[in-house]
N, CA and C atoms as an extended XYZ file, in Angstrom:
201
Properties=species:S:1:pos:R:3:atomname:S:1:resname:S:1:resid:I:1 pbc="F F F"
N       -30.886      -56.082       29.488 N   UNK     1
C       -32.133      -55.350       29.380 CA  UNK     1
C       -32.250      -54.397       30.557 C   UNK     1
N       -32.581      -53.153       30.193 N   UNK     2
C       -32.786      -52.174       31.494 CA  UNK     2
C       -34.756      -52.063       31.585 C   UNK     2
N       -34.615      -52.404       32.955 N   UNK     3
C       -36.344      -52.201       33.631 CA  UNK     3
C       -36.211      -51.030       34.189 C   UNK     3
N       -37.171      -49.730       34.035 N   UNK     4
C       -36.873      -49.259       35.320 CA  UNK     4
C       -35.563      -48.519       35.486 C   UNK     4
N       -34.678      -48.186       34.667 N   UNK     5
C       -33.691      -47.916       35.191 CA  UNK     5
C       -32.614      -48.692       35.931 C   UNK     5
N       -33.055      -49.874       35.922 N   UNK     6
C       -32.138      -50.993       36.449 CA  UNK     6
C       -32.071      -52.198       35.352 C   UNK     6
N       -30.274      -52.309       35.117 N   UNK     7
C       -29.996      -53.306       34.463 CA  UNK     7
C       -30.465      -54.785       35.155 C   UNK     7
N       -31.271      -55.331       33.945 N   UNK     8
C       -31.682      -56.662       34.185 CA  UNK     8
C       -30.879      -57.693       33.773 C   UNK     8
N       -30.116      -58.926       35.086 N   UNK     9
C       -29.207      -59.992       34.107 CA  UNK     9
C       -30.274      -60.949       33.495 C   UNK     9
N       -31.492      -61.512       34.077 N   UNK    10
C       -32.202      -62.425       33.639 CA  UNK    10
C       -33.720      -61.953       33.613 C   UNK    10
N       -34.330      -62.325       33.147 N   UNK    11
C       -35.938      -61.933       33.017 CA  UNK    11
C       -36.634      -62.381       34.583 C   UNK    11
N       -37.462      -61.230       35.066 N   UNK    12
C       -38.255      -61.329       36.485 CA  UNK    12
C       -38.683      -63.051       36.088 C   UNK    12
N       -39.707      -63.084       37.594 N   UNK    13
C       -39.884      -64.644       37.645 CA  UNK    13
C       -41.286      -63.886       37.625 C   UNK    13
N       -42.254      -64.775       37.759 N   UNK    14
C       -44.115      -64.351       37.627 CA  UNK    14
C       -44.148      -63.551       39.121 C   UNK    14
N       -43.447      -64.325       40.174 N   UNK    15
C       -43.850      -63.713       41.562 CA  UNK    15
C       -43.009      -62.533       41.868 C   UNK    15
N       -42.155      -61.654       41.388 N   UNK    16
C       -41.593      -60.718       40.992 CA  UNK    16
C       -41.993      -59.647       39.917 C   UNK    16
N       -43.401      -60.073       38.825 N   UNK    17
C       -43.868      -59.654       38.293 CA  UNK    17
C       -45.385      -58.930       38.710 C   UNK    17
N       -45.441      -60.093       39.381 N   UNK    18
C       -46.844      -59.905       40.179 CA  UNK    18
C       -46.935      -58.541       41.531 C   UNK    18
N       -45.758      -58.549       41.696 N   UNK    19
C       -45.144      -58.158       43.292 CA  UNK    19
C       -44.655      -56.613       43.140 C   UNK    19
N       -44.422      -56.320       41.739 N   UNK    20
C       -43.884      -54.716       41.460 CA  UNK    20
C       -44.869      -54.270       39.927 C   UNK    20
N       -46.617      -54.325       40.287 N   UNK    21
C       -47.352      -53.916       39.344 CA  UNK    21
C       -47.632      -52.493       38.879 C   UNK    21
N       -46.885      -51.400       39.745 N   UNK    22
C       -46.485      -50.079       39.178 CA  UNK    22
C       -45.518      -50.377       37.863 C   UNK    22
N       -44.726      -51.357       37.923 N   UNK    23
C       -43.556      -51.353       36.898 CA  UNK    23
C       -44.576      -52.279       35.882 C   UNK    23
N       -44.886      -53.328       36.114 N   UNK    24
C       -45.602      -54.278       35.245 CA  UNK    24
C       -47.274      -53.865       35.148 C   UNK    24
N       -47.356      -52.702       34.499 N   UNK    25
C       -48.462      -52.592       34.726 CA  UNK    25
C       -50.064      -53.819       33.420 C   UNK    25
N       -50.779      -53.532       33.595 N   UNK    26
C       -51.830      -54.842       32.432 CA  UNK    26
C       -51.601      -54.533       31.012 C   UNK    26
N       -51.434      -53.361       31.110 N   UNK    27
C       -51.171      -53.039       29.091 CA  UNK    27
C       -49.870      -53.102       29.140 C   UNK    27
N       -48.912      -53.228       30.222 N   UNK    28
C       -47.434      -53.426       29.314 CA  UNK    28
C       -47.352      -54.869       29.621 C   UNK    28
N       -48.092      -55.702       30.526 N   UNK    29
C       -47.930      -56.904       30.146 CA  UNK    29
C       -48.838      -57.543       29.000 C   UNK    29
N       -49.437      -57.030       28.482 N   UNK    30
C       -50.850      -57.550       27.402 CA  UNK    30
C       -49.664      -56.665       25.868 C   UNK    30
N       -48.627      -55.759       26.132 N   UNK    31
C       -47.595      -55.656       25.225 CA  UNK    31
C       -46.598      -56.158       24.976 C   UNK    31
N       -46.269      -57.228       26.084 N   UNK    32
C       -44.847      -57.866       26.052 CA  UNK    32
C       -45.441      -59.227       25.574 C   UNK    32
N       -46.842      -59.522       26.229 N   UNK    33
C       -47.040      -60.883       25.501 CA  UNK    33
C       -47.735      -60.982       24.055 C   UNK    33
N       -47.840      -60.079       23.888 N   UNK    34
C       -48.510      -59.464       22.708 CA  UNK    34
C       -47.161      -59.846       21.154 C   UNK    34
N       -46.194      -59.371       21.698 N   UNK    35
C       -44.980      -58.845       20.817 CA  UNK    35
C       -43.685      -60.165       20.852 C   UNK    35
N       -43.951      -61.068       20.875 N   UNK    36
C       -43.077      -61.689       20.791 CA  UNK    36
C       -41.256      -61.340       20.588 C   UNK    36
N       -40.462      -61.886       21.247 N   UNK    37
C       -38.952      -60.351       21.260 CA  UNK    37
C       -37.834      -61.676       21.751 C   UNK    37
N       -36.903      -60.986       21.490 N   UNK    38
C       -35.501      -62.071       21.802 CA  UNK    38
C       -35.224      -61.749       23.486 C   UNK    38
N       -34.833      -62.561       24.036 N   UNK    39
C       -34.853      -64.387       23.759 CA  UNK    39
C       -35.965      -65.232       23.622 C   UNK    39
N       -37.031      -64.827       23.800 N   UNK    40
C       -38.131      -65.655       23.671 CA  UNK    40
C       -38.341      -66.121       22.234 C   UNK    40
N       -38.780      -67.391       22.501 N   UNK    41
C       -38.984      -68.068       21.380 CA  UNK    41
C       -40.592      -67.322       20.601 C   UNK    41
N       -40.333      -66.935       19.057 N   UNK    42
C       -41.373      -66.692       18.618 CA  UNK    42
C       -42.838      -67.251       18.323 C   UNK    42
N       -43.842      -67.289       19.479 N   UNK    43
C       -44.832      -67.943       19.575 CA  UNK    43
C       -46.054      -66.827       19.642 C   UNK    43
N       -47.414      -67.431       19.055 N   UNK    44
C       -48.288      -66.107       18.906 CA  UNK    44
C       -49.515      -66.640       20.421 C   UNK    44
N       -49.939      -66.253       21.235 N   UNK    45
C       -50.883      -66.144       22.275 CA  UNK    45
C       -52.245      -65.490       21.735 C   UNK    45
N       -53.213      -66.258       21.561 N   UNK    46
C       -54.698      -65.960       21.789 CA  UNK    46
C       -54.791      -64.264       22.747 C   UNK    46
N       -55.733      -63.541       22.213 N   UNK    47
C       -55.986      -62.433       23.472 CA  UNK    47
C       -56.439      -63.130       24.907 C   UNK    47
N       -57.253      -63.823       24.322 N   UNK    48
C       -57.766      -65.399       25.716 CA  UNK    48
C       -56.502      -65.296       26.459 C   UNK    48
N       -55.782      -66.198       26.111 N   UNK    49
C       -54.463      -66.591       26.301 CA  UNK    49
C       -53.491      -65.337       26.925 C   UNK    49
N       -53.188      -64.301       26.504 N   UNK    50
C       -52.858      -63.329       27.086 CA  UNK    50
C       -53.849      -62.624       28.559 C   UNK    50
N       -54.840      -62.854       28.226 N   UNK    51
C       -55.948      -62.650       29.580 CA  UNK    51
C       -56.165      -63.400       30.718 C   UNK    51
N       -55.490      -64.811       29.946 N   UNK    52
C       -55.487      -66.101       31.351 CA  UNK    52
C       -54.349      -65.358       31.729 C   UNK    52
N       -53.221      -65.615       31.082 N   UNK    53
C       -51.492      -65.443       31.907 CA  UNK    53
C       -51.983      -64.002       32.605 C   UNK    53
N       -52.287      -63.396       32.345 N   UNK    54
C       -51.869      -61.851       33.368 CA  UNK    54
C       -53.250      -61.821       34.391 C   UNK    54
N       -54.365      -63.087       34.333 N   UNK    55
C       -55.150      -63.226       35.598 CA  UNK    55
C       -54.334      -64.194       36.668 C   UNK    55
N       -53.697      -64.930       35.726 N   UNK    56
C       -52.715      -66.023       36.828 CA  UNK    56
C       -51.728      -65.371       37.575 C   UNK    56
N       -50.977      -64.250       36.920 N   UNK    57
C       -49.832      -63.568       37.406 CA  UNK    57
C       -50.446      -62.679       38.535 C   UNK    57
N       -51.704      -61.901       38.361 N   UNK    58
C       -52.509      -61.207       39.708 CA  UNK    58
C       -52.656      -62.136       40.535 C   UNK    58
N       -53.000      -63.177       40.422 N   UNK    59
C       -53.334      -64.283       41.542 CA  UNK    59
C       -51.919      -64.075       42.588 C   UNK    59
N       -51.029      -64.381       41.719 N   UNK    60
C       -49.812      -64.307       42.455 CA  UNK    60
C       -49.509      -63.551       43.683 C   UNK    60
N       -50.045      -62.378       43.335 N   UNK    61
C       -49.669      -60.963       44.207 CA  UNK    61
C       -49.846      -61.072       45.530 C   UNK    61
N       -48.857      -60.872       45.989 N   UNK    62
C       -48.821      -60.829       47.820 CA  UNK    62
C       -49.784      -59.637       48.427 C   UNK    62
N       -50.826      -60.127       49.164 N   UNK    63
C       -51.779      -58.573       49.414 CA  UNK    63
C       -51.233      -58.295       50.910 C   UNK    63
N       -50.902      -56.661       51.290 N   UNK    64
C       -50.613      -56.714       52.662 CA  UNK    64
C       -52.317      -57.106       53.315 C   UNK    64
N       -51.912      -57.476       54.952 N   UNK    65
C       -52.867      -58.076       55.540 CA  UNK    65
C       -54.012      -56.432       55.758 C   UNK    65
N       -55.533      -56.556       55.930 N   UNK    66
C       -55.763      -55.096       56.173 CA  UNK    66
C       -55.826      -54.961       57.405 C   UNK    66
N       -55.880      -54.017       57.588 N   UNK    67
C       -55.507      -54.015       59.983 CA  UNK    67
C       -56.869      -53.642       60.098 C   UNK    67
């Protein structure tokens, strides 16, 4: 899979997702979980459900400190 212009060997992890949100931005993650796609197993997510995972994945995000 190419991200970005860069070949991907395995799918990001959440804290890698969280961490480059220019690339992952909320509507392409509310499209990827939206769309079920290979390898992922075909499962359907609530909009709920799509709205928890991508508030959990912001949680994630490393904030720089503010000076």
């Amino acid at each position: 899979m190419i991200e970005g212009g860069i070949p991907q060997k395995e799918a990001p992890d959440c804290h890698e997702i969280a961490n480059n949100p220019k690339i992952y931005t909320h509507q392409r993650l509310e499209a990827f979980l939206s769309n079920p796609h290979f390898p992922m197993r075909k499962f359907t997510l609530s909009k709920s459900d799509i709205q928890n995972l991508i508030a959990f994945i912001d949680n994630l995000r490393i904030h720089p400190p503010k000076p």
